[in-house]
C-alpha positions as CSV (number, residue, x, y, z in Angstrom):
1,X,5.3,-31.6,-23.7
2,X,6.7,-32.9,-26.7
3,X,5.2,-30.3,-29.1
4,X,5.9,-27.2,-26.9
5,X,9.0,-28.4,-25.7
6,X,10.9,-29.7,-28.5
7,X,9.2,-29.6,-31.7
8,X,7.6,-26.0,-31.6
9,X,10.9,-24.0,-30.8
10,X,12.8,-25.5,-33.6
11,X,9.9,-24.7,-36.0
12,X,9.4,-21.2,-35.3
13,X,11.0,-18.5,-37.3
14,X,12.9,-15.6,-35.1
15,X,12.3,-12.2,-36.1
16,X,14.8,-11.0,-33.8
17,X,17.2,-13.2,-31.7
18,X,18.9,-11.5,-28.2
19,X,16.1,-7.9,-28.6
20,X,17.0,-5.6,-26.0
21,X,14.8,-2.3,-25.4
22,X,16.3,0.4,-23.0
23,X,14.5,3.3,-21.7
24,X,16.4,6.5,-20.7
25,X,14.3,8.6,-18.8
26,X,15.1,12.8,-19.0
27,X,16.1,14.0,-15.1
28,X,15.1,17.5,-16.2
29,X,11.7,16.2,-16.8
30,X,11.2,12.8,-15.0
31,X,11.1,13.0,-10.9
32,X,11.0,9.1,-10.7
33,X,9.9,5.9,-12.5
34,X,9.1,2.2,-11.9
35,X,9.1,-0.6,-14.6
36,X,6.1,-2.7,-13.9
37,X,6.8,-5.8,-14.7
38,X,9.7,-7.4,-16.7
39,X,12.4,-7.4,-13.2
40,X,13.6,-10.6,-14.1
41,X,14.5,-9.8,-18.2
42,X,16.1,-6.7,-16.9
43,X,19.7,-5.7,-18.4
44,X,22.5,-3.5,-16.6
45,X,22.9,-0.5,-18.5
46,X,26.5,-1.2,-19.3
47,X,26.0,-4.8,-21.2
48,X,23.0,-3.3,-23.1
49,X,25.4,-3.2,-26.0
50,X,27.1,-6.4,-25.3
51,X,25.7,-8.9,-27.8
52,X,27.4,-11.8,-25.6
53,X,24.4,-11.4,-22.8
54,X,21.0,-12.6,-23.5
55,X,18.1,-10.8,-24.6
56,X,14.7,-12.2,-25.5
57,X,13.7,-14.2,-29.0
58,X,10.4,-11.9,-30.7
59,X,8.7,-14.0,-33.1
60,X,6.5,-13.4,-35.9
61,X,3.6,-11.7,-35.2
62,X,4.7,-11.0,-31.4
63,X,5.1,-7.8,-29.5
64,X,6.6,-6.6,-26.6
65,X,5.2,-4.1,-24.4
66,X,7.5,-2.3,-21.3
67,X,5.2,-0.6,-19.0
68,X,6.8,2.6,-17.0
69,X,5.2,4.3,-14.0
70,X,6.4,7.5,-14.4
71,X,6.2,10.8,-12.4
72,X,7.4,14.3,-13.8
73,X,8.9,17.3,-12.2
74,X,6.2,19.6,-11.0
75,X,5.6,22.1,-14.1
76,X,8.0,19.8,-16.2
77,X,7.4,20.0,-20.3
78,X,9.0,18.6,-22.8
79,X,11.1,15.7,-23.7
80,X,10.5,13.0,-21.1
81,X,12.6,10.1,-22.3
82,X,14.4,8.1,-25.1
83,X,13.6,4.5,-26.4
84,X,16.3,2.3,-27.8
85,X,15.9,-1.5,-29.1
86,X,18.9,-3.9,-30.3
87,X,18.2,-7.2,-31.7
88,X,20.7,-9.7,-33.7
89,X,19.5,-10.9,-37.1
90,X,18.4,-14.4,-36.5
91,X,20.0,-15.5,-39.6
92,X,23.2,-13.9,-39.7
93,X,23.5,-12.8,-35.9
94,X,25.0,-9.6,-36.9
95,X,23.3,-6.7,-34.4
């Protein structure tokens, strides 16, 4: 408990402090889509900008993964979505 609790976290280097990833999926394109997984990290679109609400700490040599079910328009082609991520720099907590 010691070592994962309290002595660990203040060890670790950040790569990214507060990362935020938001998926905007294309209605010409996308008929619906599901995030599997993740419901309880999950950002209203509107504060996805706001550095004052909390995203999640990526470490060194970590990776997050979002996972979308996704089904298309019948005969849709073309662009189906667009990915953005935000992070503050852990040092200088500028976004």
């Amino acid at each position: 408990r010691t070592v994962f609790s309290e002595q660990l976290p203040r060890n670790v280097d950040l790569t990214a402090r507060d990362a935020k990833a938001q998926v905007a999926f294309d209605p010409e394109t996308v008929e619906e889509f599901r995030l599997i997984g993740y419901d309880n990290r999950r950002v209203a679109d509107e504060d996805f900008r706001d550095d004052r609400v909390d995203g999640g700490e990526v470490g060194p040599g970590h990776t997050v993964t979002a996972l979308y079910a996704v089904r298309t328009e019948p005969g849709a082609r073309g662009h189906l979505a667009t990915a953005t991520v935000r992070w503050l720099d852990p040092e200088t907590r500028d976004p």
